[in-house]
C-alpha positions in Angstrom: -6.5 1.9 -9.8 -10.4 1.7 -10.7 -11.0 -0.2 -13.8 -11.7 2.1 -16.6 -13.4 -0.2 -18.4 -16.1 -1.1 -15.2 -17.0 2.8 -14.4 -18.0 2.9 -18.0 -20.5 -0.5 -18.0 -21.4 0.3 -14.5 -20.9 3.7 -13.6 -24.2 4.0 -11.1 -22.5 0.7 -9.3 -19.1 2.6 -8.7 -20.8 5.7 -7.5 -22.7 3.9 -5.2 -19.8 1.9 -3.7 -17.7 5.4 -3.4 -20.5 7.2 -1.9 -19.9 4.6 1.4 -16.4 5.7 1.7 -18.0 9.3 2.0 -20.9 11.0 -0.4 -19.6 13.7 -2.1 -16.1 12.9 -2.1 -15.8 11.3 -5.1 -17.6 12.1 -8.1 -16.8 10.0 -11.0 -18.4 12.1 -13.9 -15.2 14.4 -14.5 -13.8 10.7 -15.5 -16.8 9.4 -17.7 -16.4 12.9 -19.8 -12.6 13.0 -20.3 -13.0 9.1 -21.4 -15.9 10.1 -23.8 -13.8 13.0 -25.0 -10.6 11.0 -25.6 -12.8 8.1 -27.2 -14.5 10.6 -29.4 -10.7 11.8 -30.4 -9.2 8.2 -31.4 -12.2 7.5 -33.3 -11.7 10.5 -35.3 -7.9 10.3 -36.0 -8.5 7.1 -36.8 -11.0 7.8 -39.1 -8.5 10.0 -40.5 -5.7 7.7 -40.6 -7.9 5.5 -42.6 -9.0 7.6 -44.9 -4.9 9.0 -45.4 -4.2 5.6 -45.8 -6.7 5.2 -48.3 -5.5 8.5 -50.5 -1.9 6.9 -50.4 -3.3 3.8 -52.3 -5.3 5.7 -54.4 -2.3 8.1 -55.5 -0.2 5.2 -56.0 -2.8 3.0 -58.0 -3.7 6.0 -60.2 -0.3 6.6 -61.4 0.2 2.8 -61.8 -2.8 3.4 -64.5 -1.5 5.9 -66.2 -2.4 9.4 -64.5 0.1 12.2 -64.7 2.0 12.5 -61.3 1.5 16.5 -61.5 -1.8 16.4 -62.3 -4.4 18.3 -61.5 -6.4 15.2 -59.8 -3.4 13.9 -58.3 -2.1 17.2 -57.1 -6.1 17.3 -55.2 -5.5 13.9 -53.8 -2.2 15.2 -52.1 -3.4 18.5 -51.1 -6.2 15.8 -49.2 -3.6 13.8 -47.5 -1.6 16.8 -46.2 -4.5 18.6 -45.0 -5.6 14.9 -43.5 -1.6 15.1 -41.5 -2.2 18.5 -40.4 -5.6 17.5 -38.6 -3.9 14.6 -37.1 -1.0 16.8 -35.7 -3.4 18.8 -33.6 -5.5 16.0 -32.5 -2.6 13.9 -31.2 -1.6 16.1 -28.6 -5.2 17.3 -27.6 -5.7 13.2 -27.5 -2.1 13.2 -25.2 -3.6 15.9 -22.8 -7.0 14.4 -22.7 -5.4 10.3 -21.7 -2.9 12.4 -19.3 -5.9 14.0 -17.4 -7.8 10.7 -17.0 -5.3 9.0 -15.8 -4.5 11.5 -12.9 -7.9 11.7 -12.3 -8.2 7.7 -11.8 -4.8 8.0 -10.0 -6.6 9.6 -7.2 -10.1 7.7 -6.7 -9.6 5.1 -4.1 -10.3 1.7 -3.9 -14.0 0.4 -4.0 -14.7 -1.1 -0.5 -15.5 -5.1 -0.8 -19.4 -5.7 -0.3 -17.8 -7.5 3.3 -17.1 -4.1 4.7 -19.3 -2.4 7.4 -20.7 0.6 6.3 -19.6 3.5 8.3 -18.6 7.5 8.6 -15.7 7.5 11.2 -13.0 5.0 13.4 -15.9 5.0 15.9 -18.5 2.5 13.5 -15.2 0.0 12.9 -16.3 -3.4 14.3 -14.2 -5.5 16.8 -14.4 -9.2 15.8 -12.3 -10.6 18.3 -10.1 -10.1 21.3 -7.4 -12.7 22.9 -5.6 -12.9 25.5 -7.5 -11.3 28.4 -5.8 -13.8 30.8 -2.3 -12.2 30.5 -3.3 -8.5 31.5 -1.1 -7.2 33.6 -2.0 -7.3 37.2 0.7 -4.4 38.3 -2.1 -1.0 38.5 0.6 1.2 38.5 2.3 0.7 35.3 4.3 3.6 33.8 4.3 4.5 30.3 6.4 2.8 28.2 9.1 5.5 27.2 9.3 6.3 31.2 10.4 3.1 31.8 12.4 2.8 28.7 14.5 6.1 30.0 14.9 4.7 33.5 16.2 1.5 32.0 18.5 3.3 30.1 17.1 1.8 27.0 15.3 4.5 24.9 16.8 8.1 24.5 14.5 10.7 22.8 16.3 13.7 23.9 19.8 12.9 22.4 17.9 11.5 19.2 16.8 15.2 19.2 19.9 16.7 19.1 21.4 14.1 16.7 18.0 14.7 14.0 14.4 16.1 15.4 11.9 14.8 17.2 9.9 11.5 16.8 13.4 9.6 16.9 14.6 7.5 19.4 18.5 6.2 19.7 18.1 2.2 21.2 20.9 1.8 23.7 22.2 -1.1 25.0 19.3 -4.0 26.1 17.0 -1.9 23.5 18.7 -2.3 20.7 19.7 -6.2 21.5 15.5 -6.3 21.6 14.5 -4.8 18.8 16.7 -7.2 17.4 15.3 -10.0 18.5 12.3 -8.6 17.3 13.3 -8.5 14.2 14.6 -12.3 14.4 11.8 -13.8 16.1 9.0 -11.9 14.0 10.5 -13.1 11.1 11.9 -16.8 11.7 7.9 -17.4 13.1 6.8 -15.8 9.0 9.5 -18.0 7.3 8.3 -20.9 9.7 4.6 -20.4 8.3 5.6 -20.4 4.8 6.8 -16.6 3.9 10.1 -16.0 1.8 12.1 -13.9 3.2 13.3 -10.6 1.0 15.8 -7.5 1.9 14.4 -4.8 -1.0 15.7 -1.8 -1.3 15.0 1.1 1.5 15.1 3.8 -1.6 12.1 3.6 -4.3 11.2 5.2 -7.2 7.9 7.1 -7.7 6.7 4.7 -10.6 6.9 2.5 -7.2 4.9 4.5 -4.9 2.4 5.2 -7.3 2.1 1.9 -8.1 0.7 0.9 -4.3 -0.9 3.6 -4.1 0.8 6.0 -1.7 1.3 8.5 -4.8 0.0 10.9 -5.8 -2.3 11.0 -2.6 0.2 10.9 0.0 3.4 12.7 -1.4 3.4 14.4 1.9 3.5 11.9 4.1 6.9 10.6 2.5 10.3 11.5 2.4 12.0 12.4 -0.7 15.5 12.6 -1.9 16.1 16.0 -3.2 18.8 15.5 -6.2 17.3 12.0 -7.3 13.8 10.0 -8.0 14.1 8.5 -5.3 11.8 8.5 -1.7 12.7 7.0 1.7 10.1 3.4 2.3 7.4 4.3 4.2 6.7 0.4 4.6 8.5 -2.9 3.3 5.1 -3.1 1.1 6.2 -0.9 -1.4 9.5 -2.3 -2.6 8.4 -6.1 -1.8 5.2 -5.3 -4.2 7.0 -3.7 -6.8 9.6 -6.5 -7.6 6.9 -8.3 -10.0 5.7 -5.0 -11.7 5.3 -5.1 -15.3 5.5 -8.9 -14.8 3.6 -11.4 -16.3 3.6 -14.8 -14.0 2.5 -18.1 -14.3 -0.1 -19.1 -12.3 2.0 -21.9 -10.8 4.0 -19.1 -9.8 0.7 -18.2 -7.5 0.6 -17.6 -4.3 4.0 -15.2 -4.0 4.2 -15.0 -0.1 7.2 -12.3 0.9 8.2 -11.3 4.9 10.6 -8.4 4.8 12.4 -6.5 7.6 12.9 -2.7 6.7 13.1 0.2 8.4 10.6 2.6 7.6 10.2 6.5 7.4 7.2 8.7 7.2 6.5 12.3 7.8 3.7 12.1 10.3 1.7 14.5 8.3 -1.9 15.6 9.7 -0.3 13.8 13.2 1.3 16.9 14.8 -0.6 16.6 18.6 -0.6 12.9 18.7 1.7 10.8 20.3 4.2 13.3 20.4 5.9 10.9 23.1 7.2 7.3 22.8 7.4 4.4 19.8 3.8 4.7 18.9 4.3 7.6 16.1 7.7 8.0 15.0 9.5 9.6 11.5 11.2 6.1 11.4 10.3 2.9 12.7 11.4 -0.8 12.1 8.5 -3.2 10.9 8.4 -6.9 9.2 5.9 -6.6 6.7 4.2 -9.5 5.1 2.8 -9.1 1.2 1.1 -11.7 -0.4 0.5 -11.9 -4.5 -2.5 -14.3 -5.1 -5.1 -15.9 -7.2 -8.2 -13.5 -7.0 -10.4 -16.9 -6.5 -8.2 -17.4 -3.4 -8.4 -14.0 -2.2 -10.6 -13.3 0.9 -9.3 -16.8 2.2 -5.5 -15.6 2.1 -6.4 -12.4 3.7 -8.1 -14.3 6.8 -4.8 -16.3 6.6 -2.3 -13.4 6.7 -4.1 -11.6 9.6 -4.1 -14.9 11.2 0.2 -14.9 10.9 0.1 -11.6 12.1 -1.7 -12.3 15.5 0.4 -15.9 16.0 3.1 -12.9 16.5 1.1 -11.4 19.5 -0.1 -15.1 20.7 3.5 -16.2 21.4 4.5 -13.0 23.3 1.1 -13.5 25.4 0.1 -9.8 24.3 -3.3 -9.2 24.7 -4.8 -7.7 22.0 -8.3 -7.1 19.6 -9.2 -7.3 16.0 -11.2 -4.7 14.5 -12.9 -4.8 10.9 -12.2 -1.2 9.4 -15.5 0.1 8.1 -16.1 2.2 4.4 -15.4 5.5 6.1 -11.7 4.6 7.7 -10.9 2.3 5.1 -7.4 2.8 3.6 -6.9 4.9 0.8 -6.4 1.6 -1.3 -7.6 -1.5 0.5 -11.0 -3.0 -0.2 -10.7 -4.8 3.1 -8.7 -4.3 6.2 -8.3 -5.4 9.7 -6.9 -3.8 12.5 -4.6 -5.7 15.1 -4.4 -3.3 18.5 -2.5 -4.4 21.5 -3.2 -3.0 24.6 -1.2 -0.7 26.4 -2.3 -0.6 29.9 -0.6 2.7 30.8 -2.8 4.9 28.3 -5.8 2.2 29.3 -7.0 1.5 25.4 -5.8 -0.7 22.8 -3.8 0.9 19.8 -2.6 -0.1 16.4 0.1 -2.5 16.3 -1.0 -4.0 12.5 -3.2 -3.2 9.3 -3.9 -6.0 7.4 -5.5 -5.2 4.5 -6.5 -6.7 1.0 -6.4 -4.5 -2.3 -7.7 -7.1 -4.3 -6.8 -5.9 -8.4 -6.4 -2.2 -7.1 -2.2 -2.0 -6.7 -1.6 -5.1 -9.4 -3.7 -2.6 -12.2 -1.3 1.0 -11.2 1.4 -1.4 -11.4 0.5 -3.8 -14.4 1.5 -7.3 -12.2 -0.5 -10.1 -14.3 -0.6 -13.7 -14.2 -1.6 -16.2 -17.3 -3.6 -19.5 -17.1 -2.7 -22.7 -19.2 -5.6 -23.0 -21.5 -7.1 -19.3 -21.2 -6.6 -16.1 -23.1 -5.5 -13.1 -22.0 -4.3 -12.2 -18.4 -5.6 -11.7 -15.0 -4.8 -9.0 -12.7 -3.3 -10.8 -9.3 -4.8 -9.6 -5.5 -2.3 -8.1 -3.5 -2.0 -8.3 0.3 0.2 -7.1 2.9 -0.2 -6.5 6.8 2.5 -5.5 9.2 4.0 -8.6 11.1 5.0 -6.9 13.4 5.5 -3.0 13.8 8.9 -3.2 15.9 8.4 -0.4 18.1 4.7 -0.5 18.9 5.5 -4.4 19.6 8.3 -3.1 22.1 6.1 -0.4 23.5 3.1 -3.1 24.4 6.3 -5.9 25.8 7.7 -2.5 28.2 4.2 -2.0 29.4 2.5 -5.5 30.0 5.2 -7.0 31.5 6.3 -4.0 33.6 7.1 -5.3 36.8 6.2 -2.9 40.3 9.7 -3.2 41.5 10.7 -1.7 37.7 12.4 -4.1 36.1 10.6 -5.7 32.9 10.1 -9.5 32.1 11.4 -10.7 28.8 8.1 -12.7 26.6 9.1 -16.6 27.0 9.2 -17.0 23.1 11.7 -14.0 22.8 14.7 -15.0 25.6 16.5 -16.9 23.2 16.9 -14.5 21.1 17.6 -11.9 23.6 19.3 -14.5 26.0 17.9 -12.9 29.2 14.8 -13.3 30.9 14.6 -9.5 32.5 15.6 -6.2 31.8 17.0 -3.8 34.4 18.8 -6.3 36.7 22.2 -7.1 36.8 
């Protein structure tokens, strides 16, 4: 959430920084007016609390003195204070309404991109910052798409996954499902090695949880909800990990909180019907371990370098070639300030694709959900920078391991790091 108290003291500033998400998307005036409204409400009830406060004194100091309860200057003084209650009654709820709209109206202004992130309309201004791995492209020409050679494997089935729910779900047989456990293992023995607790959160949420990281109000489509209870399938380990300091006030020796989490994850898809309607890449659910990081906001940008740094070591030791790319203000994330892009290659389609989104929401998430931390020595509290990146998406990760080490005679080589986990070096002999 967009502090309140910054769009008021520096409301061309804010504009300014929206307008390079998009111009004309956001237009922050409908929230200076409520604000002045509601502002201009409080300071007249309270007027009028003060002055009902001051007629109750006054009553009871006059008929301390001596006045006559039933008086006619009494009676006046009364007739005052119940006409003050009255006024007070209808302000209250106009005041109710008033906070109600400003707060869904802040609710659904993004974050302000950091003054690090390229300017830019569309995906196509993103900047690549790196690639790695170049030296392990795969050699074979003829490599077949991923869920081909998944289904002639005997690995992956879409088509009973079909039957048993809809489409965009795969059933892991056999091989498959012993490697996406691995996955699992390996991605996140390498986090806990590199200094990340491990968490199992809950896989159902509450929307005081959702809104809270931002994926409500905005994206209510994109989720899953269960109908009889508030309660929505986790689109990502993010949300649950996040929200287990909300409404919490830490110490900052408590700072940095560094979480890895396994979940699996659902999401509708919305807006995607057309697009990878085949394979792992774009599925209703998905497993992914998901690194979030809570942190000081002095340490901020330096722990977001770090976290996208754990998230490639993951693509390093399965020699998956791969590129970074800086998001620029017009594909940023609804609420990240900052984000880069991991994409592995996936020589069958010829392009790299998403495998990670590292991102950093600075104050944004820890304001909607109130997650503080207090200084020896200081006053107040301090808002804490929240990060989290995907380390790694499971099935994107198996997708780019079925394709770059596709093998012409069909069989697929097992990473180095992984065959101890998966105790095999090849899939589809013996």
């Amino acid at each position: 959430m967009l502090d309140l108290k910054q769009i008021r003291e520096n409301s061309e500033g804010v504009q300014e920084c929206l307008n390079r998400r998009g111009i004309g998307q956001y237009d922050i005036q409908p929230i200076l007016q409520r604000d002045q409204q509601q502002r201009e409400l409080e300071a007249k009830r309270s007027q009028l609390q003060a002055r009902g406060n001051e007629i109750g004194k006054l009553v009871g100091q006059k008929i301390k003195s001596g006045s006559d309860p039933n008086g006619s200057e009494i009676q006046a003084l009364r007739e005052e204070g119940n006409q003050i209650k009255n006024q007070i009654a209808e302000l209250e709820p106009q005041e109710r309404t008033l906070k109600a709209e400003l707060e869904a109206l802040l609710l659904s202004f993004p974050n302000l991109p950091s003054e690090s992130t390229p300017i830019g309309k569309t995906e196509e201004e993103n900047v690549e910052v790196r690639r790695w791995g170049d030296e392990y492209l795969p050699k074979n020409s003829e490599v077949l798409p991923h869920w081909e050679i998944g289904e002639q494997l005997g690995i992956l089935n879409f088509e009973r996954s079909a039957k048993v729910a809809q489409s965009r779900f795969v059933t892991l047989i056999g091989a498959g499902a012993a490697l996406e456990r691995a996955l699992i293992s390996f991605m996140l023995d390498r986090q806990i090695a590199a200094g990340y607790v491990e968490v199992i959160p809950p896989f159902l949420i509450n929307s005081e949880s959702l809104t809270a990281t931002s994926q409500l109000p905005k994206f209510a489509d994109e989720s899953f909800k269960c109908a009889q209870d508030d309660l929505w399938l986790a689109p990502t380990a993010e949300v649950p990990v996040t929200n287990l300091y909300r409404d919490e006030i830490l110490e900052v020796s408590q700072l940095p909180i560094y979480h890895c989490a396994y979940t699996p994850c659902f999401r509708r898809e919305a807006g995607s019907y057309g697009r990878d309607t085949r394979g792992l890449i774009r599925l209703h659910q998905f497993n992914k371990v998901e690194l979030v990081k809570l942190v000081h906001p002095n340490n901020s940008a330096a722990e977001h370098e770090s976290l996208v740094q754990n998230a490639e070591a993951i693509l390093q030791a399965l020699k998956l070639p791969y590129r970074v790319i800086e998001l620029c203000t017009g594909d940023l994330g609804f609420g990240a300030a900052k984000c880069y892009d991991l994409e592995v290659w996936l020589p069958s389609a010829g392009k790299y694709r998403e495998i990670s989104s590292c991102s950093n929401f600075m104050d944004f998430q820890a304001r909607r959900g109130s997650i503080r931390f207090k200084e020896a020595g200081k006053k107040g509290t301090q808002f804490v920078h929240t990060l989290n990146g995907s380390g790694l998406a499971i099935g994107r990760t198996m997708a780019a391991i079925l394709e770059n080490y596709q093998q012409p005679d069909g069989t697929v080589k097992i990473p180095e790091a992984l065959q101890p986990y998966l105790g095999r070096e090849v899939l589809g002999q013996g």
